[in-house]
Steps between C-alpha positions, in 0.01 A plus 500: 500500500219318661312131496144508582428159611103362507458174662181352363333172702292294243271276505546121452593483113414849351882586550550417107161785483702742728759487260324508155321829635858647545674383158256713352555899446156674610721780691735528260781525821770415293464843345430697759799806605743345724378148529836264452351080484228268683519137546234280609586199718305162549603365838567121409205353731288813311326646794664846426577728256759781569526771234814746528500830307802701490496874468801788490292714748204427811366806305487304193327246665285696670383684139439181371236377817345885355452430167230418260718191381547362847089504505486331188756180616327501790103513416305197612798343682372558840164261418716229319434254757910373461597586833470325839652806710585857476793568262773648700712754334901598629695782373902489511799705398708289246840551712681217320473334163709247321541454118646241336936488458526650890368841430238673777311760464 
């Protein structure tokens, strides 16, 4: 499994705007083959927004930045006048995870 991190600088107060635009489903990536969960943080002083998709395969992943949906969530984001910087995306191998009562992954 992987985490696709994107680390999102925002302007002064449109971090609430950052995440609105994600609560919504325009991609529909929460149905797309191989895609496992996302959560959107709010860093407390809200001057970035870090999104982190997990998916079972990079070639999952990588259909998903090919497809039609991935188009759709991201159409008219890159004019949206939300960020102060250039979002700055990580990729990482999921070599340990913890669930709760001791178990890891």
């Amino acid at each position: 499994m992987i985490a696709i991190t994107n680390r999102l600088p925002v302007k002064e107060g449109r971090a609430d705007e950052v995440v609105e635009r994600f609560s919504g489903s325009r991609g529909d990536v929460q149905d797309f083959p191989g895609f496992v969960s996302m959560e959107v943080l709010r860093s407390q002083d809200e001057t970035e927004v870090l999104v982190i998709t997990r998916w079972q395969t990079r070639e999952d992943f990588d259909a998903w930045v090919q497809s039609d949906s991935f188009r759709a969530a991201h159409r008219g984001s890159g004019d949206s006048g939300f960020l102060s910087g250039h979002p700055e995306m990580g990729s990482y191998e999921i070599a340990v995870e913890r669930e709760p009562g001791g178990g890891s992954v």
